[in-house]
OpenMM code with the backbone's topology and positions (N, CA, C; nanometers):
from openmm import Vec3, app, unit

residues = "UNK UNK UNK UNK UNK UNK UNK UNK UNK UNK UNK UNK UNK UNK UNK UNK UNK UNK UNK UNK UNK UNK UNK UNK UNK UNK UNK UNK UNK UNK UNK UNK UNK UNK UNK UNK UNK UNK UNK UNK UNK UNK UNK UNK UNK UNK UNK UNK UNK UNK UNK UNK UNK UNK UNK UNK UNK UNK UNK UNK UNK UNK UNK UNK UNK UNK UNK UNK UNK UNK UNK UNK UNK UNK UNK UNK UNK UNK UNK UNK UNK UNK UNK UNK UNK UNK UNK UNK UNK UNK UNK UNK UNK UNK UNK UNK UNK UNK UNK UNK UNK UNK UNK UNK UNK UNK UNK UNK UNK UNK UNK UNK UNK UNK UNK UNK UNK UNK UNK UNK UNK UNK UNK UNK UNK UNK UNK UNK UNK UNK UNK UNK UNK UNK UNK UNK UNK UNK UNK UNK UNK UNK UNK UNK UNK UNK UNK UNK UNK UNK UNK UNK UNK UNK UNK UNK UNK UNK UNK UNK UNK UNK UNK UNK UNK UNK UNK UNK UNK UNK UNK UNK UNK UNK UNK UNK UNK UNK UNK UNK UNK UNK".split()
positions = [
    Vec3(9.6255, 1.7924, -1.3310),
    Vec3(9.6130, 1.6588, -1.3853),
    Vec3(9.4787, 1.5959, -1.3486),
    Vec3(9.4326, 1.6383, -1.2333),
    Vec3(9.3268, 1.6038, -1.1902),
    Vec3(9.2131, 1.6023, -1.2607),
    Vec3(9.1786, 1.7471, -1.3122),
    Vec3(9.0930, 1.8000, -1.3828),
    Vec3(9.1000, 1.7264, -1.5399),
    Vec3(9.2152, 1.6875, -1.5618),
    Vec3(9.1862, 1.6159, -1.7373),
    Vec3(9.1542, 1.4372, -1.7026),
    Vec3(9.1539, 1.3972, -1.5939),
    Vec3(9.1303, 1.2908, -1.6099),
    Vec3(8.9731, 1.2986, -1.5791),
    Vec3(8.9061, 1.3705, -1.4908),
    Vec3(8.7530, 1.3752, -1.5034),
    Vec3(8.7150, 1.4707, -1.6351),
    Vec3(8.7672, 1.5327, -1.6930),
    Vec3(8.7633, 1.5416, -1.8323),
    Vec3(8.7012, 1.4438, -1.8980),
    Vec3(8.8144, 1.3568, -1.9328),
    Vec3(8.8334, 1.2384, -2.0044),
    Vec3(8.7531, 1.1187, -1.9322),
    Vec3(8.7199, 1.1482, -1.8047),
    Vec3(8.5687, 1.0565, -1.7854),
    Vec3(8.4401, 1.0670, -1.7846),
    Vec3(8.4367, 1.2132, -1.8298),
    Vec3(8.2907, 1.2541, -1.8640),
    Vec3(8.2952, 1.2246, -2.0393),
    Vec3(8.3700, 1.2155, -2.1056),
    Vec3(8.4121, 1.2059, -2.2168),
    Vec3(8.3425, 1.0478, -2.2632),
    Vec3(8.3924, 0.9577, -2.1570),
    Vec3(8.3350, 0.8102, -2.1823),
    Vec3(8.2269, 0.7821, -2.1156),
    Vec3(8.1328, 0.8661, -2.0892),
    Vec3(7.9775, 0.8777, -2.0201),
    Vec3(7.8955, 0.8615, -2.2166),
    Vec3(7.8329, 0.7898, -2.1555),
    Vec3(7.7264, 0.7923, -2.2659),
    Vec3(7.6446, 0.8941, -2.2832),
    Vec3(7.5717, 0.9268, -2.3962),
    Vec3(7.4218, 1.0685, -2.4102),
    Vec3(7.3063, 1.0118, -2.3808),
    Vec3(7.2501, 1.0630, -2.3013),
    Vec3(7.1090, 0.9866, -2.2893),
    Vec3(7.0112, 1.0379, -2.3650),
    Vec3(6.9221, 0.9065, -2.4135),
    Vec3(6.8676, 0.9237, -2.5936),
    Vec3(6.7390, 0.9685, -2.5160),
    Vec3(6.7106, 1.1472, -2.5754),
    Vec3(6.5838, 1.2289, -2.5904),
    Vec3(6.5275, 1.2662, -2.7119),
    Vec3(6.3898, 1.3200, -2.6551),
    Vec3(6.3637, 1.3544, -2.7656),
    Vec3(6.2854, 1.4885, -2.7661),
    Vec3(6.3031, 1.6061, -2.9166),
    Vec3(6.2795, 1.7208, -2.8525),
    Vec3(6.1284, 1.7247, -2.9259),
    Vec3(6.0580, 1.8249, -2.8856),
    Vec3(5.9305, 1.8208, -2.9838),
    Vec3(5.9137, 2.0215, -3.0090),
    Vec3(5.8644, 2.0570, -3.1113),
    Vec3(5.8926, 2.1765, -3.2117),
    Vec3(5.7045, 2.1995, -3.2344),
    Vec3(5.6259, 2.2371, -3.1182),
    Vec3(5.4962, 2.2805, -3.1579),
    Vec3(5.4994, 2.3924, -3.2115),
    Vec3(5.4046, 2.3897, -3.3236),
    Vec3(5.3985, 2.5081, -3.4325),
    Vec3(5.2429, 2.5508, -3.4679),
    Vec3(5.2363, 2.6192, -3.4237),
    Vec3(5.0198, 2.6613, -3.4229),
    Vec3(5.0010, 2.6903, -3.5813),
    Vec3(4.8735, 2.7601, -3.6047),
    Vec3(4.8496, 2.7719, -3.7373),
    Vec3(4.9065, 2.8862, -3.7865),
    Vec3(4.9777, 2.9784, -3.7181),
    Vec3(5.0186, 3.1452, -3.6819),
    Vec3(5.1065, 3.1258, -3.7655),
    Vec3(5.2102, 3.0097, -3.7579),
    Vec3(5.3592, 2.9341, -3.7360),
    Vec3(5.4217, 2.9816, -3.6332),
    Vec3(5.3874, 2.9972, -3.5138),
    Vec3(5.4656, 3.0540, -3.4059),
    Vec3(5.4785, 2.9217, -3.3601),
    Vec3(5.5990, 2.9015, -3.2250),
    Vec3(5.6207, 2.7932, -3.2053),
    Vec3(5.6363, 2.8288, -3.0514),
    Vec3(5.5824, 2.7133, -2.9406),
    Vec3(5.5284, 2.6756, -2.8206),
    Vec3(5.7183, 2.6870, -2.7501),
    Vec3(5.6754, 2.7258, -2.6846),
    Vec3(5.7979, 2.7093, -2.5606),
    Vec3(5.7381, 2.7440, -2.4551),
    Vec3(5.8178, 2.6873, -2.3748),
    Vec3(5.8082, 2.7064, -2.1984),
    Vec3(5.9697, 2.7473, -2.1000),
    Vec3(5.8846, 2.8147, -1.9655),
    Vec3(5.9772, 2.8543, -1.9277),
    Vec3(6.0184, 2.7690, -1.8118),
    Vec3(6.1500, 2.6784, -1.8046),
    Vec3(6.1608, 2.6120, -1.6857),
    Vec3(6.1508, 2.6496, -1.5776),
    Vec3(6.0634, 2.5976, -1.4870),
    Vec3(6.0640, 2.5831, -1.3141),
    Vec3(6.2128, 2.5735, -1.2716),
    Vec3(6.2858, 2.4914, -1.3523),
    Vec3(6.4088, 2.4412, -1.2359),
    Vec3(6.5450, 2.5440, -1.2508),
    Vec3(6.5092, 2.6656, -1.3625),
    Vec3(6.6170, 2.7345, -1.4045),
    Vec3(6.6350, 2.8460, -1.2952),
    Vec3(6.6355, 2.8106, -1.1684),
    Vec3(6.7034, 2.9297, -1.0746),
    Vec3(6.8200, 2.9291, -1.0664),
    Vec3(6.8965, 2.7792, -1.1270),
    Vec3(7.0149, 2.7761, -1.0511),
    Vec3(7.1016, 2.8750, -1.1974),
    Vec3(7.2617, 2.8636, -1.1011),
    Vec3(7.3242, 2.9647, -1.1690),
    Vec3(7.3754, 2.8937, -1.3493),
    Vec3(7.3458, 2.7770, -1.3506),
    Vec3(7.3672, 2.7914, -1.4541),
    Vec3(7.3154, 2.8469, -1.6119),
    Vec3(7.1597, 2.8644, -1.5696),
    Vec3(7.0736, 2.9387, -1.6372),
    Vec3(7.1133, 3.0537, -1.6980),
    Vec3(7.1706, 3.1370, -1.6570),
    Vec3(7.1663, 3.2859, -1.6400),
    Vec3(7.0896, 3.3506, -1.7207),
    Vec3(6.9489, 3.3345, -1.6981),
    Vec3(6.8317, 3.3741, -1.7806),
    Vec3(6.7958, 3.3199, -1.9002),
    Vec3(6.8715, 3.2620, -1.9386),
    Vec3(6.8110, 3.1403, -2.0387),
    Vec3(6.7175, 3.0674, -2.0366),
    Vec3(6.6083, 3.0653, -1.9764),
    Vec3(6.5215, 2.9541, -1.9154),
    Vec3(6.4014, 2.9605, -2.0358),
    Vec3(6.3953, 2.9304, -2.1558),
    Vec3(6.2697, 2.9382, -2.2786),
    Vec3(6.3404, 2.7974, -2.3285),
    Vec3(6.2713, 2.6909, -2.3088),
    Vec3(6.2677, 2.5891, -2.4189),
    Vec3(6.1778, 2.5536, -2.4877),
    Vec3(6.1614, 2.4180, -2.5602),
    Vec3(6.0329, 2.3957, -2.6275),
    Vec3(6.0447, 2.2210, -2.5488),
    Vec3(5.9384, 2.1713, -2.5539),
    Vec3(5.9195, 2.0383, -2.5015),
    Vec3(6.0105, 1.9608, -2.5406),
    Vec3(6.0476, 1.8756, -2.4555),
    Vec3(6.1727, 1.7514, -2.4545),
    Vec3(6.1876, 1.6837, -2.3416),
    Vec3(6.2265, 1.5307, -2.3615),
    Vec3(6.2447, 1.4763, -2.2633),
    Vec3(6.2996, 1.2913, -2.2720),
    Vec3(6.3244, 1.2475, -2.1988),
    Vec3(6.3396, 1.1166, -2.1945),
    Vec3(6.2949, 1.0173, -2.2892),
    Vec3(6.3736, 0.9486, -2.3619),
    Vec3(6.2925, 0.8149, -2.4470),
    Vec3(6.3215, 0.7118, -2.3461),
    Vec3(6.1572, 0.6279, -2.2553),
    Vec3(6.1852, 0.5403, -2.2311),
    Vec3(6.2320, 0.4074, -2.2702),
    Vec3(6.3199, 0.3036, -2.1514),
    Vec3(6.3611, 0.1633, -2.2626),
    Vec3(6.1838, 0.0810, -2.3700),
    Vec3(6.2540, 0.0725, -2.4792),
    Vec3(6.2120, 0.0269, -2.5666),
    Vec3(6.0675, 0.1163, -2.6458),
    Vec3(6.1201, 0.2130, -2.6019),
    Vec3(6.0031, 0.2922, -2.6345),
    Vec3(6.0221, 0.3883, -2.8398),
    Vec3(5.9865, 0.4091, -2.8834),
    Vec3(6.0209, 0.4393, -3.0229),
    Vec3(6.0299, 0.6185, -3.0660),
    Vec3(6.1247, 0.6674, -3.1011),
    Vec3(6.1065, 0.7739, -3.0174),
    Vec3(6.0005, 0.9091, -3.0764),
    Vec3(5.9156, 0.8769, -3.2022),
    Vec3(5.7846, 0.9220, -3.2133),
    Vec3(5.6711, 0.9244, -3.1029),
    Vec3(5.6953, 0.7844, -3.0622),
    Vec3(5.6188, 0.7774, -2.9553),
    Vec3(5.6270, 0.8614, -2.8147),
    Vec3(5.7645, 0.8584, -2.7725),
    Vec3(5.8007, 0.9282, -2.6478),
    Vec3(5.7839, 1.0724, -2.6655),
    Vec3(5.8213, 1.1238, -2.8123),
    Vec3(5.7793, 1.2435, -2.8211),
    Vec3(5.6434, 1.3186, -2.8181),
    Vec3(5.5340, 1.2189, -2.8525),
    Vec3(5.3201, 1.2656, -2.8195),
    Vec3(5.3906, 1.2616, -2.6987),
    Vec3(5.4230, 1.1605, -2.6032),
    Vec3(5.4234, 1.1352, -2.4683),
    Vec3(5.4683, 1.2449, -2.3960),
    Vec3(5.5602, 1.2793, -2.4140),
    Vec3(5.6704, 1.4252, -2.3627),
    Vec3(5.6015, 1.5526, -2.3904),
    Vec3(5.5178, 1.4956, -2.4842),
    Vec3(5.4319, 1.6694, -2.5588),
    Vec3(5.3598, 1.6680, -2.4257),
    Vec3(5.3216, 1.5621, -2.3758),
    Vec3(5.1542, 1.4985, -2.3170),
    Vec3(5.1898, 1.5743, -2.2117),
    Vec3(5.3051, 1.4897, -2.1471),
    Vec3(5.3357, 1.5273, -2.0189),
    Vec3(5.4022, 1.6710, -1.9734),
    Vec3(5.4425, 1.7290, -2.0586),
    Vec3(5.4867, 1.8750, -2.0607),
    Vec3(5.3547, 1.9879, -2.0365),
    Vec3(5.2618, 1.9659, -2.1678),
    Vec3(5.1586, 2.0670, -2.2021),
    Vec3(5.0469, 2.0379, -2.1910),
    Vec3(4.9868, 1.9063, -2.1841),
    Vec3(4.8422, 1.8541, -2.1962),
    Vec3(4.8081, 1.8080, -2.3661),
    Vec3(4.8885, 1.8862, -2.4425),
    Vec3(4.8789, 1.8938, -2.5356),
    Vec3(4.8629, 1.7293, -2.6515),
    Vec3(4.7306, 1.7238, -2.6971),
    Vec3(4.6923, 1.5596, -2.8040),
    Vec3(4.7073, 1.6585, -2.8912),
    Vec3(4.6136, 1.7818, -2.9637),
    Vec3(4.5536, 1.7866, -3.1162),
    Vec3(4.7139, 1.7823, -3.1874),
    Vec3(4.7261, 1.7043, -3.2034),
    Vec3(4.8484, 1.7492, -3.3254),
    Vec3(4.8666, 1.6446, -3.4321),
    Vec3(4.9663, 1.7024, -3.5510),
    Vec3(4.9385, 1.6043, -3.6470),
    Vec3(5.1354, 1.6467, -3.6872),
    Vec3(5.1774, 1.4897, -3.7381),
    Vec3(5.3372, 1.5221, -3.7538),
    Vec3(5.3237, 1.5884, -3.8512),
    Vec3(5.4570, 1.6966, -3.8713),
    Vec3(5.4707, 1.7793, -3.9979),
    Vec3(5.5971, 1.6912, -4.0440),
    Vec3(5.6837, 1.6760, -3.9568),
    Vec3(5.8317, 1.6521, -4.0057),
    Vec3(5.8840, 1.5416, -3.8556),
    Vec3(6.0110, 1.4974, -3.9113),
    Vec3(6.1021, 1.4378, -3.7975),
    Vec3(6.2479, 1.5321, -3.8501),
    Vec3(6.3069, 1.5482, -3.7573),
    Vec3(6.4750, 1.6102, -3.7855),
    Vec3(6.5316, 1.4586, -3.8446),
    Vec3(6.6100, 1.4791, -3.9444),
    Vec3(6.7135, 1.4326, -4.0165),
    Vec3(6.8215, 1.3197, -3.9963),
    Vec3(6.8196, 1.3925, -3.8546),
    Vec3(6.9119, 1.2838, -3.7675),
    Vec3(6.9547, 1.3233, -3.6262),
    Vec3(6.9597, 1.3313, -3.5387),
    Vec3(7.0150, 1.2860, -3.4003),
    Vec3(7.0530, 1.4119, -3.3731),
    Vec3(7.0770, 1.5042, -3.2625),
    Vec3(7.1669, 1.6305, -3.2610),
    Vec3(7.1949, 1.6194, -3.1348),
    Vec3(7.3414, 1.6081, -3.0738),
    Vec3(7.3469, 1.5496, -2.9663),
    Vec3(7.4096, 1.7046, -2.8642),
    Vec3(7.4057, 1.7376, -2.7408),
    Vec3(7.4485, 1.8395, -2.6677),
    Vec3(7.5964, 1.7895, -2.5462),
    Vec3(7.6669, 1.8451, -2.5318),
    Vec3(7.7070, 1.8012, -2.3627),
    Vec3(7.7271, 1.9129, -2.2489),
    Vec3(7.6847, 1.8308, -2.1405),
    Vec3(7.6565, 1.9377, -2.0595),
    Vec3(7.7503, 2.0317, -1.9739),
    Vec3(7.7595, 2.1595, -1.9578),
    Vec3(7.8509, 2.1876, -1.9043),
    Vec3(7.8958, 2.1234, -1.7330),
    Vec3(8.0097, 2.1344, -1.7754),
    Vec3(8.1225, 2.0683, -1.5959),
    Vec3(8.0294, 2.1342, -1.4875),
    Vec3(7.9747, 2.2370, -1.4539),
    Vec3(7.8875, 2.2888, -1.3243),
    Vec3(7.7512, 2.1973, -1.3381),
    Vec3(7.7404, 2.1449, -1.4363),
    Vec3(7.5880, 2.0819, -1.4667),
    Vec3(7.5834, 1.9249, -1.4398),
    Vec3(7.6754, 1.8835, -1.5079),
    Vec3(7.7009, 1.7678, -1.5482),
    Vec3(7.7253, 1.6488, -1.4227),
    Vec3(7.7533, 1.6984, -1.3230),
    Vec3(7.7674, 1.6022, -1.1649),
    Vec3(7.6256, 1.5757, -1.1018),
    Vec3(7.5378, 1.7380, -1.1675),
    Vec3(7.4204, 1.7030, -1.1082),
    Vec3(7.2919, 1.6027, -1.1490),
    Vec3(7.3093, 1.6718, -1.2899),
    Vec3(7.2054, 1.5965, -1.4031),
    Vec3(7.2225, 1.4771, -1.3939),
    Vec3(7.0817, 1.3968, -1.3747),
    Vec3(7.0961, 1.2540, -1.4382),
    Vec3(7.1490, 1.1751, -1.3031),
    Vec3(7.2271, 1.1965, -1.2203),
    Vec3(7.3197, 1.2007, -1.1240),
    Vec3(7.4674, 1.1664, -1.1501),
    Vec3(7.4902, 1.2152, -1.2671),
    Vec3(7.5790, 1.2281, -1.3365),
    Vec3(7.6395, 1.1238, -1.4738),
    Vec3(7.5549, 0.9935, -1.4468),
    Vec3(7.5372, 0.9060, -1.5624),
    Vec3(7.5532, 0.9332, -1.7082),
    Vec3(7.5366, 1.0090, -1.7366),
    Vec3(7.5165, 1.0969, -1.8934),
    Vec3(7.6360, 1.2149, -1.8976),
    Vec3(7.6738, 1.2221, -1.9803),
    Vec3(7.7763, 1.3689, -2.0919),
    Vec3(7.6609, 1.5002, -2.0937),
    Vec3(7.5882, 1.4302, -2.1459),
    Vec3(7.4321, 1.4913, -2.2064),
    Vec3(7.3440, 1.4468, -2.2760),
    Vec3(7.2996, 1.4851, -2.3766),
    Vec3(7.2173, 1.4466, -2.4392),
    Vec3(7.1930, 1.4256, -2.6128),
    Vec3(7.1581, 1.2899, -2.6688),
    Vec3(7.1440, 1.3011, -2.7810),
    Vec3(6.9832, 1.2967, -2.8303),
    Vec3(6.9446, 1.3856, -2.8893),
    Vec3(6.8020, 1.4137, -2.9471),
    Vec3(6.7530, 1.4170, -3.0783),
    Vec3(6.6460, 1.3268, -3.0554),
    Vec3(6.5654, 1.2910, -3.1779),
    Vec3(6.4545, 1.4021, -3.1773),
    Vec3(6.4078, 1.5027, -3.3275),
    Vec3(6.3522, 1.6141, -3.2817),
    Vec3(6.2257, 1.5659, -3.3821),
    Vec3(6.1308, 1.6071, -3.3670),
    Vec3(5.9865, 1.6167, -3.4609),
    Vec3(5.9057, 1.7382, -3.4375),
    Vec3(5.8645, 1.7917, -3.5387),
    Vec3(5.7203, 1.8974, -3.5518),
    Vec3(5.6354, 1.8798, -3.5567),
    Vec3(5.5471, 1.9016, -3.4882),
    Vec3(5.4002, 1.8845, -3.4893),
    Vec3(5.3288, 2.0022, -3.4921),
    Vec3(5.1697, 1.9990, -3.6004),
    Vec3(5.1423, 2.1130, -3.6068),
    Vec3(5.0077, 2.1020, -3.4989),
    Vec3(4.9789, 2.2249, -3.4255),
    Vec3(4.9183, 2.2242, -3.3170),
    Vec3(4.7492, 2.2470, -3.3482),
    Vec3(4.6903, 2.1566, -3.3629),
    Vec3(4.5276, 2.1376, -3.4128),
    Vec3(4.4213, 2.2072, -3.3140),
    Vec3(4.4753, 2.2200, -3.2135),
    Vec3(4.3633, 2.2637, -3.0823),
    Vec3(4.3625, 2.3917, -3.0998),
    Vec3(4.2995, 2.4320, -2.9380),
    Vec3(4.3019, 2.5324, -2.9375),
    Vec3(4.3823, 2.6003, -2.8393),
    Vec3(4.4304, 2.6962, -2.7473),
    Vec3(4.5380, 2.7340, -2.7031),
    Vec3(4.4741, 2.7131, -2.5666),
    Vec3(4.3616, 2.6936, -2.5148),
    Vec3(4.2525, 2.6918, -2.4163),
    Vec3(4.3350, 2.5094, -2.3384),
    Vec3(4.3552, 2.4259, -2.4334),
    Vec3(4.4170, 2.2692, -2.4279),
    Vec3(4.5535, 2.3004, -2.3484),
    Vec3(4.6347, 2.3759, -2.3766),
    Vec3(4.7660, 2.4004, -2.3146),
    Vec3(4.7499, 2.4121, -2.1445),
    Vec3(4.7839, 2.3083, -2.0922),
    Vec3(4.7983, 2.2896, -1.9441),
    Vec3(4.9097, 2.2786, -1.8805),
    Vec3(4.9942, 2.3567, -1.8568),
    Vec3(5.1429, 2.2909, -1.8178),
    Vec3(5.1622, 2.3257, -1.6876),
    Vec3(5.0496, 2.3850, -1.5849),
    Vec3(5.0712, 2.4214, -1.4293),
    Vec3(4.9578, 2.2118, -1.3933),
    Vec3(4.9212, 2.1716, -1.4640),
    Vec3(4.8238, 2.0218, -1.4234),
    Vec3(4.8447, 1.9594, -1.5749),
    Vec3(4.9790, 1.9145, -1.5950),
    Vec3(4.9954, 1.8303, -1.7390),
    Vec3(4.9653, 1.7184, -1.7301),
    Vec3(4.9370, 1.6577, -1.8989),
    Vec3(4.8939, 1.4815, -1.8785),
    Vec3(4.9761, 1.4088, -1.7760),
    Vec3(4.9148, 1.2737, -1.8392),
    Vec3(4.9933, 1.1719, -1.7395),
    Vec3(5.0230, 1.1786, -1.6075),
    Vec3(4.9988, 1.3004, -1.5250),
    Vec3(5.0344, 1.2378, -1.3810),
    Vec3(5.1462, 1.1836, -1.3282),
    Vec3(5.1609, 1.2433, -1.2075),
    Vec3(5.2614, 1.1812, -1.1239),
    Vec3(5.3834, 1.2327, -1.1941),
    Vec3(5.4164, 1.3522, -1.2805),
    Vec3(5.5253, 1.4560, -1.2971),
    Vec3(5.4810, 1.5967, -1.2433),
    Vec3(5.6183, 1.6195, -1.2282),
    Vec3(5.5997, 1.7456, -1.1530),
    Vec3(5.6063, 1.8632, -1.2929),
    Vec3(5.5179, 2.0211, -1.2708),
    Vec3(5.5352, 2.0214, -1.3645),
    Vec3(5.6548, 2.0951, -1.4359),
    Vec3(5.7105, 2.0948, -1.5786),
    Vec3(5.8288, 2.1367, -1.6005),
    Vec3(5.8320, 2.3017, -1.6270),
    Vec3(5.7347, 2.3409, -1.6607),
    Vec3(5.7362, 2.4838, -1.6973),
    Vec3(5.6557, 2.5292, -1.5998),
    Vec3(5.6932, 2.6643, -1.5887),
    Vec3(5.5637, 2.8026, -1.5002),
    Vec3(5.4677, 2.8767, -1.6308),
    Vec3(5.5260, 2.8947, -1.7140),
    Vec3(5.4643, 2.9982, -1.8490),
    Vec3(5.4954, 2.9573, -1.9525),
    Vec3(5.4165, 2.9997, -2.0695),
    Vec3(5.4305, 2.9560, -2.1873),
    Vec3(5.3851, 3.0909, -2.3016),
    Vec3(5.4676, 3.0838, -2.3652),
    Vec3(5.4296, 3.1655, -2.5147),
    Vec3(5.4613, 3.0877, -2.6182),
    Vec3(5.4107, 3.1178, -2.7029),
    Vec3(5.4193, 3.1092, -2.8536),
    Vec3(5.5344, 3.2220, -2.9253),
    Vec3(5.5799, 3.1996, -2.9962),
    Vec3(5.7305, 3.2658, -2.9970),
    Vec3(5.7902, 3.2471, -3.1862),
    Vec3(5.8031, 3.3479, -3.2449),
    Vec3(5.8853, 3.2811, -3.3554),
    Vec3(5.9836, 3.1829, -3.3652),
    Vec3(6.0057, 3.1673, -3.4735),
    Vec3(6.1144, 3.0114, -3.4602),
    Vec3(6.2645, 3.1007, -3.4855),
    Vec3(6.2746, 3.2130, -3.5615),
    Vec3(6.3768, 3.2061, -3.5452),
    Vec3(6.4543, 3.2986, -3.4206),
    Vec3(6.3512, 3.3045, -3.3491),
    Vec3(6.4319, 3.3709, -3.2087),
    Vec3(6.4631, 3.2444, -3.0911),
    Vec3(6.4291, 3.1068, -3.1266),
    Vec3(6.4487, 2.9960, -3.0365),
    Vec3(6.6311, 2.9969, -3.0106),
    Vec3(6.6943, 3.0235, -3.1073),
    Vec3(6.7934, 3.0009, -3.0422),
    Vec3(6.8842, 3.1103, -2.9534),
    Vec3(6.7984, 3.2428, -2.9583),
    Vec3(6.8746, 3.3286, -2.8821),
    Vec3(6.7902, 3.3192, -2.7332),
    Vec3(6.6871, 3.2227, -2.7362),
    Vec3(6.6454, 3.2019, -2.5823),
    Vec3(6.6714, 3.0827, -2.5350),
    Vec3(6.7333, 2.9862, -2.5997),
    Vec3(6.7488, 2.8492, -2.4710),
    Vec3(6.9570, 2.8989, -2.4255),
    Vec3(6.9001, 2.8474, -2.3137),
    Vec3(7.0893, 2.8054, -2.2782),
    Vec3(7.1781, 2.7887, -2.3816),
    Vec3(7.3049, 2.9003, -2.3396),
    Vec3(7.4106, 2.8568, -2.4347),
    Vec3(7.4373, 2.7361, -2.4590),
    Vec3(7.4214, 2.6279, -2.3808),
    Vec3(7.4809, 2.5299, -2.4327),
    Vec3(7.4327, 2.4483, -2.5260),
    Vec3(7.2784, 2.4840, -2.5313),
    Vec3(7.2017, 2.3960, -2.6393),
    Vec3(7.1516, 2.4739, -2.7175),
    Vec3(7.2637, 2.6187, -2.7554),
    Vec3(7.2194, 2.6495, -2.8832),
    Vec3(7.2725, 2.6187, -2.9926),
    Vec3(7.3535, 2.5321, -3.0345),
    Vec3(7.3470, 2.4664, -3.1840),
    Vec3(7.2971, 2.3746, -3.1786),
    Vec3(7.2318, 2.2949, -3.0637),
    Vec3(7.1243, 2.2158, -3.1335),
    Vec3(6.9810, 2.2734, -3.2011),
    Vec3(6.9643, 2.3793, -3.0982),
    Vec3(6.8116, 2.4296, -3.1473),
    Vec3(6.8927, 2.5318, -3.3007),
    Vec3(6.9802, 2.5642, -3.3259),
    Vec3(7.0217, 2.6331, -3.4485),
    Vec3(6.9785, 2.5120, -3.5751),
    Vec3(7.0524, 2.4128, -3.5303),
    Vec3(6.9884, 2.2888, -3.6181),
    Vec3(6.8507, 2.2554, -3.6440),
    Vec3(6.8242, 2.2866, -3.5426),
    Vec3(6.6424, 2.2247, -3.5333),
    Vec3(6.5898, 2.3278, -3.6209),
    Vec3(6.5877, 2.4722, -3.5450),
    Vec3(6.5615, 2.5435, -3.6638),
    Vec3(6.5856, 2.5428, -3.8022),
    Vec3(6.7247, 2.5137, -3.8607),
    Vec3(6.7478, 2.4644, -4.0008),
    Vec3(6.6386, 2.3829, -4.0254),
    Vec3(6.6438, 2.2835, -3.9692),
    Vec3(6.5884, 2.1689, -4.0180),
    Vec3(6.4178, 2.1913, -4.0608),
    Vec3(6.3329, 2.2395, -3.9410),
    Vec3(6.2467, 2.3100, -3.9418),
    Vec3(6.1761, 2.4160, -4.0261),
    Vec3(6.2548, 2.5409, -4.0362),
    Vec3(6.2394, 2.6394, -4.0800),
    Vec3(6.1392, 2.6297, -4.2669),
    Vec3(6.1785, 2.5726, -4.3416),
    Vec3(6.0941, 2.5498, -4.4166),
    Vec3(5.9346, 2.5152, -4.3951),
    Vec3(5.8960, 2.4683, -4.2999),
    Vec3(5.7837, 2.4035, -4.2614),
    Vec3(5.6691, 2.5586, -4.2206),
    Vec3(5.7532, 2.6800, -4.2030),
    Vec3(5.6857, 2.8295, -4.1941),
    Vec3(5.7214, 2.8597, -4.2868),
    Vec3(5.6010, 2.8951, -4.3999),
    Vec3(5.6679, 2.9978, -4.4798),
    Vec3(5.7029, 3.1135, -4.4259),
    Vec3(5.7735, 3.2366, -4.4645),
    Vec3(5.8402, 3.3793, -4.4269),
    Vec3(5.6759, 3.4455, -4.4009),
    Vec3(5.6058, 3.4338, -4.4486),
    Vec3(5.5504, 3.5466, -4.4612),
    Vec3(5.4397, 3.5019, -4.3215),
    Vec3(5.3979, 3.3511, -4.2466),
    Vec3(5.3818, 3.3400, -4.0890),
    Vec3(5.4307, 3.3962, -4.0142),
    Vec3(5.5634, 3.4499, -4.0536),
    Vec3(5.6554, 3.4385, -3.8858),
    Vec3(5.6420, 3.5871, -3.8093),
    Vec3(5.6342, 3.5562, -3.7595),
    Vec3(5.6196, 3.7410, -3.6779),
    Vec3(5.7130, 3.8081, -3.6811),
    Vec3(5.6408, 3.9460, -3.7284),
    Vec3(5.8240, 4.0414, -3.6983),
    Vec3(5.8150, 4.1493, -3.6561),
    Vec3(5.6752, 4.1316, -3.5406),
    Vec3(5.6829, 4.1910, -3.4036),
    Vec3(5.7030, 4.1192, -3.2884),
    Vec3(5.8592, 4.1663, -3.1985),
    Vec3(5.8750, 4.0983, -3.0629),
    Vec3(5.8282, 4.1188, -2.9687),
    Vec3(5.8199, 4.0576, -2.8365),
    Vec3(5.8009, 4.1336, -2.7354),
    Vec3(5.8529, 4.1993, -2.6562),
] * unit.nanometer
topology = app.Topology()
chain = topology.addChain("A")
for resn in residues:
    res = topology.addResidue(resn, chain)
    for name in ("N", "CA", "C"):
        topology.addAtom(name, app.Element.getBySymbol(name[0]), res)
């Protein structure tokens, strides 16, 4: 009984509003990183995302997303391709969920945008990222097809990135995408 009533109170936890960002070079390969913080067991080698993070209060969430690019990668040259459609929200699993956030949040609902990546790959800084005073979120970074994003983030946020990709996927034509792995 125990267990369904913290159920049912993670249930009435709010999502805390993020936002994801979908860098896409001229290749159409698309930017991910590998989290620093994924030792723990809930990872279990899942650790490839693409930039995301916090919309601060009153902040708009185009905006938080350059910002999140900023502070993730170093990364300015970019120009919007797209915004996602609408909202794609995650929740986090019960081993996760006490820790994250400090437990304030279910998980997360995300506002996603593409940006196409104008620089050069030399700009990508994510061991000394913009803004300062974050620690940084990734160790490594590749460039990666889009449609292998969802067999590398965490199970739990793979139908959001399945979505993102939908949503996305037009924005590469077929004949960008690589169809050699590593």
């Amino acid at each position: 009984m125990r267990s369904a009533r913290g159920s049912q109170a993670r249930k009435d936890l709010p999502y805390r509003s993020c936002v994801g960002v979908m860098l896409i070079n001229k290749e159409g390969l698309v930017f991910i990183g590998r989290r620093r913080s994924e030792a723990d067991a809930a990872s279990d080698g899942y650790s490839w995302q693409m930039p995301q993070g916090g919309i601060d209060p009153g902040e708009e969430p185009y905006r938080a997303a350059l910002r999140e690019l900023y502070e993730e990668t170093s990364v300015r040259s970019v120009s919007l391709m797209a915004e996602a459609p609408e909202w794609y929200a995650y929740d986090l699993p019960t081993m996760v969920a006490g820790r994250a956030w400090r437990g304030r949040y279910r998980g997360q609902n995300q506002k996603w945008f593409a940006f196409r990546f104008e620089g050069h790959d030399s700009e990508i800084n994510i061991h000394q990222p913009g803004g300062g005073g974050h620690r940084p979120e990734f160790d490594e970074w590749r460039w990666e097809d889009m449609r292998r994003l969802p067999e590398l983030i965490i199970p739990f946020k793979r139908p959001v990135y399945e979505k993102v990709v939908t949503a996305f996927a037009p924005l590469v034509p077929d004949r960008l995408h690589s169809t050699a792995h590593p």
